[in-house]
C-alpha atoms as one frame of an Amber mdcrd trajectory, in Angstrom:
protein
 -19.030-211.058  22.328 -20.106-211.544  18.502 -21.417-214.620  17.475 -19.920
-216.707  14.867 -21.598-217.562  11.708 -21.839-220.964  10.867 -19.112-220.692
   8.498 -17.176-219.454  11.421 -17.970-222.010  13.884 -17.652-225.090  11.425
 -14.003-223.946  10.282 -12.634-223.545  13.904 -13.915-227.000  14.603 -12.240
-228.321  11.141  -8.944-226.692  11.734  -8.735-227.539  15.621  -9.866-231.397
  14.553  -7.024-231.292  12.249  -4.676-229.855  15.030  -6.110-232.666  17.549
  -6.433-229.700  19.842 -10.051-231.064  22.300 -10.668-227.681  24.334 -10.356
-225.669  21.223 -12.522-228.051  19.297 -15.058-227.996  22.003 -15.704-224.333
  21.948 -17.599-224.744  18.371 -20.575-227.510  20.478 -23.510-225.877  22.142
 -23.707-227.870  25.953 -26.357-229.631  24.552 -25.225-230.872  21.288 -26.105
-233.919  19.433 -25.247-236.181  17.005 -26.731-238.403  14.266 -25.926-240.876
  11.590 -28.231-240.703   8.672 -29.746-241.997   6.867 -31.069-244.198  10.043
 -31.102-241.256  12.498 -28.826-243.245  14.637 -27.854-240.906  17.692 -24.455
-241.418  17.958 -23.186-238.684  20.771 -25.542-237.050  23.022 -24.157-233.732
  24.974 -20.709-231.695  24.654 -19.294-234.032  27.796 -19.793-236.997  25.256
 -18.407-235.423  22.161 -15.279-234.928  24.272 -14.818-238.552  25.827 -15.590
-239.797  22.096 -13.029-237.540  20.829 -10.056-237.944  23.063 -10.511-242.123
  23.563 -11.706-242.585  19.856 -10.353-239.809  17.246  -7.880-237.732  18.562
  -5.818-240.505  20.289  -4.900-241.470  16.162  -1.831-239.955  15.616  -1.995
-239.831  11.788  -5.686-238.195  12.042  -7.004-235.358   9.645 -10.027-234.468
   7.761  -9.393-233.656   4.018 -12.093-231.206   2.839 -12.963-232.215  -0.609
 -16.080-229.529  -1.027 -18.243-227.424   1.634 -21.507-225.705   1.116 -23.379
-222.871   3.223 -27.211-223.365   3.499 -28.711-220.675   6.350 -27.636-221.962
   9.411 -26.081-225.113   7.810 -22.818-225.835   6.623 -22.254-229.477   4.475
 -18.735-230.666   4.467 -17.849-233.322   1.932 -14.731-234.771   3.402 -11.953
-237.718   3.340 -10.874-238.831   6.916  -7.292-240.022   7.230  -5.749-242.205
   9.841  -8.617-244.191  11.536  -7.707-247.959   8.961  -5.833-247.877   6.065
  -7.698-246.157   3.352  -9.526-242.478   4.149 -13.144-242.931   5.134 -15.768
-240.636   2.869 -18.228-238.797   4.318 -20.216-235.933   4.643 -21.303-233.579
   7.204 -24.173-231.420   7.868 -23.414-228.891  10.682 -26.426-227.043  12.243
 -25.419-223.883  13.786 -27.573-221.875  16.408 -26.437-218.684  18.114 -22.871
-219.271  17.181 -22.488-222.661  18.634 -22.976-226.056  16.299 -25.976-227.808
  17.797 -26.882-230.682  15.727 -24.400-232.887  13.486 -25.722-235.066  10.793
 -22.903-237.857   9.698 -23.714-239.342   6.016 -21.465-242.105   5.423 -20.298
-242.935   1.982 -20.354-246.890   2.733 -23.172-247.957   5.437 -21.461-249.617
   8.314 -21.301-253.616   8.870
């Protein structure tokens, strides 16, 4: 089996979040993935099990849900997605994403918000 670059991995994640399709989104997360809001290093999701509970009860569950890529940079084994999010409240949520990718899997996620949360 080939690995998939990080490009790769972060754009089959992307495309099945936009489909709302879980089991092919979860093939992008190493078992052991993690995620973090910065710039406080909150950890927000904590394992691949996690990351799917969170995304069927809390994302995928919106039926107007999609990520709008606005721009998307390559670093080594890190890919930065600067993105709108549709469907969660009325107006799109800004953010940006920094996707660590290790052996073909995406093993740390970094969530930058545009507006710090309440």
């Amino acid at each position: 089996m080939t690995l998939k670059t990080p490009l790769q991995c972060v754009e089959l994640q992307f495309e099945a979040y936009n489909q709302r399709d879980l089991p092919r989104f979860l093939t992008a997360f190493a078992d052991n993935v993690r995620s973090f809001r910065l710039p406080d290093m909150t950890l927000m999701i904590d394992g691949k099990a996690a990351y799917g509970e969170f995304y069927a009860s809390q994302r995928f569950s919106h039926a107007g849900l999609r990520a709008e890529l606005l721009n998307r940079m390559v670093i080594g084994n890190k890919v930065i997605d600067h993105e709108l999010i549709h469907g969660l409240g009325p107006e799109p949520i800004e953010t940006a994403v920094m996707f660590v990718v290790e052996e073909g899997l995406i093993t740390t996620v970094f969530a930058i918000p545009a507006k710090s949360p309440l």
